[in-house]
C-alpha positions as CSV (number, residue, x, y, z in Angstrom):
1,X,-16.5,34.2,-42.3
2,X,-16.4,37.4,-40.3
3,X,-15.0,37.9,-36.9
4,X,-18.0,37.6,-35.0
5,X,-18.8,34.4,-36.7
6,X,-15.0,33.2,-36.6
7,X,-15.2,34.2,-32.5
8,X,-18.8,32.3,-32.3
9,X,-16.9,29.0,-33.6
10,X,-14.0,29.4,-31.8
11,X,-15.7,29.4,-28.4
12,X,-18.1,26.4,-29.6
13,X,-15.0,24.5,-29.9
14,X,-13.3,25.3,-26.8
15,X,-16.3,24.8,-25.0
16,X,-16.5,20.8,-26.5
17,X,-12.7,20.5,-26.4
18,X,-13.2,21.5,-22.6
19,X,-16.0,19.0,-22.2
20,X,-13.6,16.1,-22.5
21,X,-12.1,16.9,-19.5
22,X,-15.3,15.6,-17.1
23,X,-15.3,12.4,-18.8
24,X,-11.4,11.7,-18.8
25,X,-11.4,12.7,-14.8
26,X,-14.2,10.1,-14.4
27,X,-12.4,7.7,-15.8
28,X,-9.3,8.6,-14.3
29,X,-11.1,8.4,-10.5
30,X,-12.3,4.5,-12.1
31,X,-8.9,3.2,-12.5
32,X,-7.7,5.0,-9.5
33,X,-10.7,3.2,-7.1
34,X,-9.9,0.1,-9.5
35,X,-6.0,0.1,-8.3
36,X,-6.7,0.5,-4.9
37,X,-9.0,-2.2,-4.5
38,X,-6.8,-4.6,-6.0
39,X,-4.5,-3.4,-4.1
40,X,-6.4,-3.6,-0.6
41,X,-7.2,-7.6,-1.7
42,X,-3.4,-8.1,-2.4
43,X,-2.2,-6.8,0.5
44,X,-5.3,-8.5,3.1
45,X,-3.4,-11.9,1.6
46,X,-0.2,-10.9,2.2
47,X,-0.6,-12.2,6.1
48,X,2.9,-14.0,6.6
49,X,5.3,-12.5,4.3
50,X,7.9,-14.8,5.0
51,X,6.1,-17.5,3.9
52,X,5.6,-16.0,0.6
53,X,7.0,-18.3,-2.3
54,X,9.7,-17.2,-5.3
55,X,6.9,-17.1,-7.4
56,X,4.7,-14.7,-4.8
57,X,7.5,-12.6,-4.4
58,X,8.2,-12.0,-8.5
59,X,4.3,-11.7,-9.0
60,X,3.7,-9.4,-6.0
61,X,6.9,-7.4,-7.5
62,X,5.8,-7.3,-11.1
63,X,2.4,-6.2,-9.6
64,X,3.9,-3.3,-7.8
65,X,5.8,-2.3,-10.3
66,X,2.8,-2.1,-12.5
67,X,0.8,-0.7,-10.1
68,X,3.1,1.9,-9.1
69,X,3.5,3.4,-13.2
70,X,-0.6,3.5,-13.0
71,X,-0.6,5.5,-10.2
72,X,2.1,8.0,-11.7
73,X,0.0,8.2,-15.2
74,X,-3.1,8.4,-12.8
75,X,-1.5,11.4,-10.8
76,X,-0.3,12.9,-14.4
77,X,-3.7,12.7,-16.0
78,X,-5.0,14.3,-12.5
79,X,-2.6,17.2,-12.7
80,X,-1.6,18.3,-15.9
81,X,1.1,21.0,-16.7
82,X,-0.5,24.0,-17.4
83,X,2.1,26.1,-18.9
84,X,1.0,29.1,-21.7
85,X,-1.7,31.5,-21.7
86,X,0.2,34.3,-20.8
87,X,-1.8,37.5,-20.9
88,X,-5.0,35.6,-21.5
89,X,-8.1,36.9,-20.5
90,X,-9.8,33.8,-20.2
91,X,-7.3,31.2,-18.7
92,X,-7.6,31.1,-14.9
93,X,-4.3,31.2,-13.8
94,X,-3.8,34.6,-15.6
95,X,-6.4,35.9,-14.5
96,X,-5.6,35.2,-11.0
97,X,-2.9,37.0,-11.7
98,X,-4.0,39.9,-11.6
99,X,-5.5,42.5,-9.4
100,X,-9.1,42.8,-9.5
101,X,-9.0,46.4,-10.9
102,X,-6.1,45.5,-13.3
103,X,-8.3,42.7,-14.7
104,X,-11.2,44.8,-15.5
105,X,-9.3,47.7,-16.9
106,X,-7.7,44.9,-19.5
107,X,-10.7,43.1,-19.9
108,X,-12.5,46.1,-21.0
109,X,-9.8,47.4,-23.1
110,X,-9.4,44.0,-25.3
111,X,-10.0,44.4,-28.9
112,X,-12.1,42.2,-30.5
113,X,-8.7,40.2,-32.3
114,X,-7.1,40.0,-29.0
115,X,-10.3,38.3,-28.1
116,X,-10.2,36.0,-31.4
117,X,-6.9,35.4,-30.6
118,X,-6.9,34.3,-26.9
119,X,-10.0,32.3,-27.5
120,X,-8.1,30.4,-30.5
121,X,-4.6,30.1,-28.0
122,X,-6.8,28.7,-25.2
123,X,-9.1,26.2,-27.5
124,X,-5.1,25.2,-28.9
125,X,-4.2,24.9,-25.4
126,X,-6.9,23.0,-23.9
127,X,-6.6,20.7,-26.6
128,X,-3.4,20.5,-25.7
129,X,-4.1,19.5,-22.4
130,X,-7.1,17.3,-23.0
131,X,-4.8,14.9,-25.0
132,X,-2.0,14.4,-22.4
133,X,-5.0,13.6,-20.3
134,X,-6.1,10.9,-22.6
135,X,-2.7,9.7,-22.9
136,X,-2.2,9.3,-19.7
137,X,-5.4,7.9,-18.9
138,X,-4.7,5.2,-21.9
139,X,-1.4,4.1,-20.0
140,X,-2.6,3.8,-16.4
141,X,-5.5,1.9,-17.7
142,X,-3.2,-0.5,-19.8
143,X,-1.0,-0.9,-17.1
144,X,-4.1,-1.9,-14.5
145,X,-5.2,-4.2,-16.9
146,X,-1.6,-5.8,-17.0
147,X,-1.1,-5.8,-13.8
148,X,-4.4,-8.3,-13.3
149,X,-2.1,-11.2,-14.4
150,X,0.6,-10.6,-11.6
151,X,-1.9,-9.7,-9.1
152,X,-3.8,-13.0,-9.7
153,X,-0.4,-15.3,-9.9
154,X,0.2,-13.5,-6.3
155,X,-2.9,-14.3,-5.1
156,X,-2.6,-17.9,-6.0
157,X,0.3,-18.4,-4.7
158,X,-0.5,-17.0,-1.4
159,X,-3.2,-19.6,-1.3
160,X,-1.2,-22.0,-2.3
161,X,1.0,-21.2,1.1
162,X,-1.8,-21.2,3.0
């Protein structure tokens, strides 16, 4: 495989490595609408907390607690570190780094292996990225999902007050 052809699938793959990131951010804003609407119900029930039972109080704080880790994997998945690329021609927060003219000069100046190279550092990277995304996705989806149990004993038990 030449270099051309080597650059060709290099970009392919960065370019469906950096597709992933649409669909994890969808999901992401899912569990993040889903969390706050259970939230919102919990917290239109909670009208009298001193009237809340032992159980209520456990459930609501096992519910929180929950809640509280899915919205710190939701707010990692949102904003991942994005460390590396240094003196990358592609990444954006390089690039911003540099003056306009500066950018150009190096941009024109890059040799078709630098190009290989950053391509292959940012497809690496991206993938990188992509993956702590995913994880963290996984975990405050897991965590919603567990916290349905709490939030449903809380509920009940708030009815059962009333």
């Amino acid at each position: 495989m030449n270099a051309q052809e080597q650059y060709e699938l290099a970009w392919a793959r960065l370019t469906h490595v950096l597709s992933f990131f649409d669909r994890v951010d969808t999901k992401l804003s899912v569990v993040l609408g889903v969390n706050v609407a259970l939230l919102g119900v919990l917290t239109t029930q909670m009208e009298a907390l001193k009237e809340i039972s032992a159980l209520g109080w456990v459930a609501t704080g096992m519910y929180s607690v929950l809640t509280a880790f899915s919205f710190f994997f939701l707010y990692r998945g949102s904003f991942p570190q994005l460390d590396g690329g240094e003196g990358s021609l592609i990444y954006f927060a390089q690039i911003a780094k540099r003056s306009p003219a500066g950018f150009i000069a190096e941009f024109r100046a890059q040799t078709p292996e630098f190009l290989l190279g950053d391509v292959l550092e940012q497809l690496r990277n991206n993938a990188a990225i992509a993956a702590d995304k995913f994880r963290y996705l996984c975990l405050a989806y897991r965590l919603m999902a567990l916290s349905l149990i709490p939030w449903g004993a809380a509920l009940a038990s708030f009815e059962l007050q009333g």
